[in-house]
Backbone as CSV, one residue per row, in Angstrom:
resi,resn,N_x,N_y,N_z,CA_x,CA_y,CA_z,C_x,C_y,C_z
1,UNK,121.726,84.445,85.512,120.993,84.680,86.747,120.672,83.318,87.359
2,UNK,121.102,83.329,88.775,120.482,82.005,89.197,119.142,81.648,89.330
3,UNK,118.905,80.420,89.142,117.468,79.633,89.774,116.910,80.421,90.447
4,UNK,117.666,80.276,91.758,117.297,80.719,92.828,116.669,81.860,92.916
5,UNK,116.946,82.716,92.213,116.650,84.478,92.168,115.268,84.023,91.276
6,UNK,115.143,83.615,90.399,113.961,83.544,89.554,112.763,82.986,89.834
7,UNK,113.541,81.421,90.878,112.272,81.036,91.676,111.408,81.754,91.906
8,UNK,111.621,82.858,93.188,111.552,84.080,93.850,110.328,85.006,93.238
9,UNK,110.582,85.070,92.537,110.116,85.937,91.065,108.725,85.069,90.993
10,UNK,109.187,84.160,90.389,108.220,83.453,89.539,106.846,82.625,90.759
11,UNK,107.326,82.720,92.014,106.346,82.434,92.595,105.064,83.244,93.342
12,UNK,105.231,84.407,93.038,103.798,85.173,93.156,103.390,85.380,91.989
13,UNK,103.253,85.062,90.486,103.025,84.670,89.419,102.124,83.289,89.281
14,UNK,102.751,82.195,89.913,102.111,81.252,90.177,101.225,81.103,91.069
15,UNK,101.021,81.515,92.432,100.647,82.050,93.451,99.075,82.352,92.647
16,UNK,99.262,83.860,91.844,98.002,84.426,90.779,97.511,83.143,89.891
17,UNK,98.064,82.566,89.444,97.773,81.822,88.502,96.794,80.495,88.609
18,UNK,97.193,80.188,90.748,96.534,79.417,90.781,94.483,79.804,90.883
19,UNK,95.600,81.103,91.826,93.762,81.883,92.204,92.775,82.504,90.915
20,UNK,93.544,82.380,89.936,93.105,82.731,88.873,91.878,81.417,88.129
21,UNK,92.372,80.309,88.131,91.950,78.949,87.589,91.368,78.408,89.089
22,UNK,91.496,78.849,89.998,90.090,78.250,91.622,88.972,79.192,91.422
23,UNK,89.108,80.254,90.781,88.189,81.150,90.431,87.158,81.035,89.610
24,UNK,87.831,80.063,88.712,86.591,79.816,87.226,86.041,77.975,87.663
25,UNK,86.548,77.445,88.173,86.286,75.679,88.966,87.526,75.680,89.993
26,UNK,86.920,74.413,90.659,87.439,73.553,91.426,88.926,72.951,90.800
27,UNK,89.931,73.126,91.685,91.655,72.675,90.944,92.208,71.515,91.877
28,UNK,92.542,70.920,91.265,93.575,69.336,91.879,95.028,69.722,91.366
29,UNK,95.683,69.179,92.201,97.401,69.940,92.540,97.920,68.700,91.042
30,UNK,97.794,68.147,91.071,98.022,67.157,89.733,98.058,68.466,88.519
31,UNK,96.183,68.547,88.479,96.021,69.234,87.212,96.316,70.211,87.140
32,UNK,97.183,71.163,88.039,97.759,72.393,88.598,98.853,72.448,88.049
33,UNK,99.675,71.553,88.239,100.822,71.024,88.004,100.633,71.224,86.327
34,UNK,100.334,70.345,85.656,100.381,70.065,84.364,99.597,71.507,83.485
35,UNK,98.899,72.255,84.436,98.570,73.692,83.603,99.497,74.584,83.828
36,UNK,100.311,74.473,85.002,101.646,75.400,84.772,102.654,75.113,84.073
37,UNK,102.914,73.750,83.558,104.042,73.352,83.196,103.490,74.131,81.269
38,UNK,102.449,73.806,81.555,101.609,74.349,79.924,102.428,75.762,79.393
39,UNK,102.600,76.778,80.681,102.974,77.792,80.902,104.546,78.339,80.995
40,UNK,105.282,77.389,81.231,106.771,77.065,81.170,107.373,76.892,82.866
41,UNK,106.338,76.422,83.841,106.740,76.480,85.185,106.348,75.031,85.374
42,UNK,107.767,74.268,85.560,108.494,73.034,85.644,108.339,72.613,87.642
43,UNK,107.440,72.748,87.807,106.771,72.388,89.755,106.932,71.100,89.822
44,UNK,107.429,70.559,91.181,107.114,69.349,91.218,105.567,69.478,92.559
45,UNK,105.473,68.445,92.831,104.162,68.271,94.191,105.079,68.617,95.278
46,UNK,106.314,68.613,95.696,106.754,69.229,96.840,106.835,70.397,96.479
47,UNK,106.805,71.301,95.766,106.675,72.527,95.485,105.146,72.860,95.707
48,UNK,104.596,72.723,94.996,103.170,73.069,94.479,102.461,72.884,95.952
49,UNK,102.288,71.790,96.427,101.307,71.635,97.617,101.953,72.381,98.766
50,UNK,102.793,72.455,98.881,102.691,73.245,100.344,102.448,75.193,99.765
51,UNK,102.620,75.528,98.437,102.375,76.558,98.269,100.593,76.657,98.479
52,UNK,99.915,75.398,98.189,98.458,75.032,97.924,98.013,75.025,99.623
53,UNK,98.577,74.576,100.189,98.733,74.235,102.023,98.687,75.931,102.747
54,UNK,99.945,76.889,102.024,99.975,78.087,102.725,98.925,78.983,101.879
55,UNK,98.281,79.120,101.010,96.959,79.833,100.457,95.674,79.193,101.051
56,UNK,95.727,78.104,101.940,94.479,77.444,102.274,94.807,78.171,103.705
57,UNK,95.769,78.180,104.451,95.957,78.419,105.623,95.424,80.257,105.859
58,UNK,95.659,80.698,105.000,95.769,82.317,104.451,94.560,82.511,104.002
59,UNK,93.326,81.491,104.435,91.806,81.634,104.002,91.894,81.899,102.389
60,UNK,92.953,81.968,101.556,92.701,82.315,99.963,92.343,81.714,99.287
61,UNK,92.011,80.222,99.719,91.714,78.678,99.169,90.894,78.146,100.065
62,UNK,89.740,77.368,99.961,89.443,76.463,100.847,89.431,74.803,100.336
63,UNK,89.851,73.971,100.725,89.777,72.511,100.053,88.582,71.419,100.514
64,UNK,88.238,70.861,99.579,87.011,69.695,99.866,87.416,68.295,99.344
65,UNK,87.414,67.520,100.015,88.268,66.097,99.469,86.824,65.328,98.557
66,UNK,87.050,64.726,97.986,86.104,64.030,97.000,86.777,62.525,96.697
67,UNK,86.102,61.531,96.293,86.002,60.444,96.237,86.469,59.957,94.899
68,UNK,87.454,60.007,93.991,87.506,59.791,92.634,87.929,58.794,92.439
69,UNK,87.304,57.744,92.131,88.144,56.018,91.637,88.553,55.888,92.793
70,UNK,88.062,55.911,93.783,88.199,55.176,95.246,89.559,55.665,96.123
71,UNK,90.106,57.007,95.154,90.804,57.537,96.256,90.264,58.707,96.378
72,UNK,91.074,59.326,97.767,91.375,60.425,97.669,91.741,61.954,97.178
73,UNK,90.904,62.903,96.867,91.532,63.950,95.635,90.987,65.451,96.326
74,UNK,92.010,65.892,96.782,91.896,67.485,97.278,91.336,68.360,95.977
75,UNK,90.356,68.787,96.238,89.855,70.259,95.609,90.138,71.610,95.972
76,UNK,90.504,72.323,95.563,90.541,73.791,96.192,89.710,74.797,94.906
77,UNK,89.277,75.770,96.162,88.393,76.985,95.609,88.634,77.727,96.335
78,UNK,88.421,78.968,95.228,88.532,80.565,95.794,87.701,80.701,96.467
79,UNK,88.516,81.368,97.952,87.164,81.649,98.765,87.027,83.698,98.902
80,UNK,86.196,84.499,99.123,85.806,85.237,98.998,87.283,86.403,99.250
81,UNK,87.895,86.176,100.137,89.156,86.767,100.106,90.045,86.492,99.382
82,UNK,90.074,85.445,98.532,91.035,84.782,97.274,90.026,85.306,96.615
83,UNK,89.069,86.163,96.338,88.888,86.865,95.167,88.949,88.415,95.139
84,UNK,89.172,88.970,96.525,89.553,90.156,96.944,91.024,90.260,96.361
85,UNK,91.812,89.082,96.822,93.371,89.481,96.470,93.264,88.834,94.984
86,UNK,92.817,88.372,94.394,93.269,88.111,93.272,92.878,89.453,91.994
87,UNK,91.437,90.438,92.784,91.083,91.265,92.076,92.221,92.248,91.852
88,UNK,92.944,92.265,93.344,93.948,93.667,93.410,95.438,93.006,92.321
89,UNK,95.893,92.058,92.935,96.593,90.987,91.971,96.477,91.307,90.742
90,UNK,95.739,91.576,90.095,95.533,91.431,88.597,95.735,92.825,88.313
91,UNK,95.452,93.969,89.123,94.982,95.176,88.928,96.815,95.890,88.746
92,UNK,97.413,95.227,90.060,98.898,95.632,90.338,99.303,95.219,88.834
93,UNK,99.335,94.212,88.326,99.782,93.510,87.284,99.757,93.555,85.893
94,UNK,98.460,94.594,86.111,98.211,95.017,84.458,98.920,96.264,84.532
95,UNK,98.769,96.921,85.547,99.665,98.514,86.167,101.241,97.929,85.601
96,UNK,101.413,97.626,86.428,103.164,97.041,85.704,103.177,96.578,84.369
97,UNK,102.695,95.803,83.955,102.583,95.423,82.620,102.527,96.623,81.281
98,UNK,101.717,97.707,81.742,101.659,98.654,80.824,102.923,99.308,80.939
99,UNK,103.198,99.781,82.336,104.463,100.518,82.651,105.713,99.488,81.474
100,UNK,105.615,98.755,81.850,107.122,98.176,81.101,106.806,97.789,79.513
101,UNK,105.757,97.823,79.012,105.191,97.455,77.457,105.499,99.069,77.000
């Protein structure tokens, strides 16, 4: 099966995964990065941030920049509709999950 097809797949998975971890703290696309890869999803930052860019745009994220060692560092958090869709998200997901277990 190609990449390509799995990408596909695998990115409303990640998508959950992020709203899942903005839900419990504040997430940096760095440490985003390195908790999916934990997971077996190999992202680079041109991947990851503009997916981080279209969930902020989609009110599902909101971001706050912070000051860390004198740079720059985007935060994102679930905002009240990123916990609406992440509730149904999870709900679809355990539904399928049983279906195919």
């Amino acid at each position: 099966m190609s990449a390509k097809v799995l990408r596909k797949f695998f990115l409303g998975f990640i998508s959950i995964h992020i709203l899942h971890h903005a839900s419990k703290e504040p997430i940096y696309g760095l440490w985003m990065i390195d908790e999916l890869k934990r997971h077996g999803y190999n992202l680079s930052a041109g991947t990851l941030y503009p997916i981080l860019h279209s969930m902020e745009k989609d009110v599902l994220l909101l971001v706050e920049e912070r000051n860390v060692d004198g740079k720059i560092r985007k935060y994102y958090m679930i905002t009240e509709q990123g916990r609406v869709v992440l509730k149904e998200a999870r709900n679809k997901a355990f539904e399928l999950f049983k279906e195919m277990k």
